[in-house]
N, C-alpha and C positions, 0 to 999 in steps of 0.2 A: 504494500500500500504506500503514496503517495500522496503527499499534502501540495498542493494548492493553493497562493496567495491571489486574488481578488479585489480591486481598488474599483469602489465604484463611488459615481457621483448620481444622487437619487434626481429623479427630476423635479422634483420639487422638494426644496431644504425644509421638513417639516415632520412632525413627530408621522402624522399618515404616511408622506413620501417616504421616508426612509424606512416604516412596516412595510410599504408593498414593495420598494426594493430588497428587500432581506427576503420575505414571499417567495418573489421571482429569484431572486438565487437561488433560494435554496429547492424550489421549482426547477430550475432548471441544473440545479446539478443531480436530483434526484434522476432525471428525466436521464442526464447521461452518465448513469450508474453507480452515481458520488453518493457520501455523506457528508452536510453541512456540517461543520465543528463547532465553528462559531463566528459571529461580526461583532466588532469593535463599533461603534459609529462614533462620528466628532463631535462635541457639545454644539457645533455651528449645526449638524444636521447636513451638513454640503457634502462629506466622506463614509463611507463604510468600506470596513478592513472586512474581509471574509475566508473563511479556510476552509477551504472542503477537501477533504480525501477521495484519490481515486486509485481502485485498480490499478497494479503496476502495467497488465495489459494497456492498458488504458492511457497510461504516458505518454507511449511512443505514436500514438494513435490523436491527434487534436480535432479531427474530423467531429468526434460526437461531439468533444467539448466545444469545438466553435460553433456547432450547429442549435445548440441549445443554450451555449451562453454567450450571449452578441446581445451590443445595443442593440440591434435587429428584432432579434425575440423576447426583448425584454425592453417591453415599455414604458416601465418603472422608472429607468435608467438611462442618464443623456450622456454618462461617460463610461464605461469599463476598461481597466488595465488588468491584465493578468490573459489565462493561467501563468502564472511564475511557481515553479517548483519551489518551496521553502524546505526549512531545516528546525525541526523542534528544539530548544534548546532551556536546559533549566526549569523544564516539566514534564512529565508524562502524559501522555496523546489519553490515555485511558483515565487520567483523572481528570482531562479535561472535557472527555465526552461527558463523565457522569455530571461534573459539577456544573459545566456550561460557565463558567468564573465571570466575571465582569471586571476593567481593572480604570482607574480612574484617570491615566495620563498614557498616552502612546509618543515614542521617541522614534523618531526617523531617523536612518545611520547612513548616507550614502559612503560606502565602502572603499577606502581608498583602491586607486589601481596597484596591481599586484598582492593584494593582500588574499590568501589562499585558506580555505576553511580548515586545514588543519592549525593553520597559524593562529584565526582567530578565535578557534576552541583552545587552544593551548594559552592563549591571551585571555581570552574568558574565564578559564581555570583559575586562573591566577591571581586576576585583578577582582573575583566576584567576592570573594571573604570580604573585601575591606565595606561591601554593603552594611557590615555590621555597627560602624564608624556613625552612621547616620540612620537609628532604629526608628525615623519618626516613616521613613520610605521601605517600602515590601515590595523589591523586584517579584517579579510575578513569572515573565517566559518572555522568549524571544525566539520569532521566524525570521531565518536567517536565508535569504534567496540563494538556490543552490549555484546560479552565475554571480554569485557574489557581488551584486552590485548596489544591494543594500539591505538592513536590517531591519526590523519593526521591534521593540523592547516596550513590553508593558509597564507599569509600576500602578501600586498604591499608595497616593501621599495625600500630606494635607495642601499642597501649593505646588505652582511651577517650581517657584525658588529651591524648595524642598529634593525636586526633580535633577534641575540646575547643579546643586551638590551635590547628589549622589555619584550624577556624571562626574562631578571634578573629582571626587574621592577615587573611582575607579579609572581614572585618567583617561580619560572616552569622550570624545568628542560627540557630539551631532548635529542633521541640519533643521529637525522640526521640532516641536512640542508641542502636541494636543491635547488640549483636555477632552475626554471623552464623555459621553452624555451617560449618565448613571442608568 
C-alpha cells in the first residue's frame, strides 16, 4: 500500500465548500480503489491537505487515479495538486486510521535540492528529541513527498510563535505556516 498527498482548493472557501470537497475526495478515491486517511483543511477554508492510500498495483497505474480524481470530476474543487506519493513519518498509518487525529498548525518544508530521504530521516532522528525543549508544542506526523521536494509537519500548539520555536529548537527551516480549522 501506498499513501497519497492531495492539495486541493474547495471552490468555494467555506465551512459547506470544503465538506463537499472532502465528499468528492474521498468519493473519488473510493471510486479508484483508495482509502481516504484523512484532510487537514486551512482555518482560511481556501486549502485541504488529503491522504488517501492506494494499492501498490495501483501506483504504477495513474489512469484510475486521474480518471476519478481531476478538477474535471470533481466539482467541489477549482484547484487539485497531487497524486504525490508521501512518506509517513513519526506515526503509524494504523493509529491514524483508527483515530482520524486533527492537528492545529501544518508547516510547509520545501526540500532543499539534493537532500535525499535517507539523509533526512537520519536528520529527523536526530534533531526530533530536542521537541522536548519546548513541551507547550506536540509534533504530531509528517508526509514527506517520496521526490523529495517537500514536507507537510503537523503540530499541536497554543500559537504560531509556539510553532516558530519548535522549528528553531530542531534547527529546521520552512516556507509556510497554517493554522488549521479545528
Amino acid at each position: 500500500m501506498s499513501l497519497f498527498l492531495y492539495e486541493a482548493t474547495p471552490a468555494e472557501a467555506t465551512a459547506a465548500g470544503v465538506k463537499a470537497a472532502i465528499a468528492a475526495l474521498g468519493a473519488g478515491a473510493a471510486a479508484a480503489g483508495g482509502e481516504f486517511i484523512e484532510a487537514q483543511v486551512a482555518e482560511s477554508n481556501g486549502r485541504v491537505f488529503a491522504i488517501v492510500e492506494y494499492d501498490a498495483d495501483q501506483c504504477d497505474a495513474e489512469a484510475p487515479l486521474a480518471q476519478h480524481l481531476s478538477v474535471d470530476a470533481l466539482t467541489d474543487i477549482t484547484e487539485l495538486v497531487g497524486p504525490d506519493q508521501v512518506r509517513l513519518v513519526g506515526a503509524d498509518l494504523d493509529q491514524i486510521k483508527a483515530a482520524r487525529p486533527s492537528a492545529e498548525y501544518l508547516v510547509e518544508w520545501q526540500l532543499p535540492d539534493g537532500l535525499d530521504m535517507d539523509s533526512y530521516l537520519a536528520r529527523k532522528k536526530e534533531k526530533s528529541p530536542k521537541y522536548a525543549e519546548i513541551p507547550e508544542v506536540s509534533f504530531l506526523r509528517t508526509y514527506v513527498r517520496e521526490d523529495m521536494d517537500k514536507c507537510l509537519c503537523f503540530y499541536d500548539a497554543p500559537d504560531e510563535d509556539a510553532v516558530v520555536r519548535a522549528r528553531a529548537i530542531v534547527d529546521t527551516p520552512f516556507d509556510r505556516l497554517t493554522k488549521l480549522s479545528s
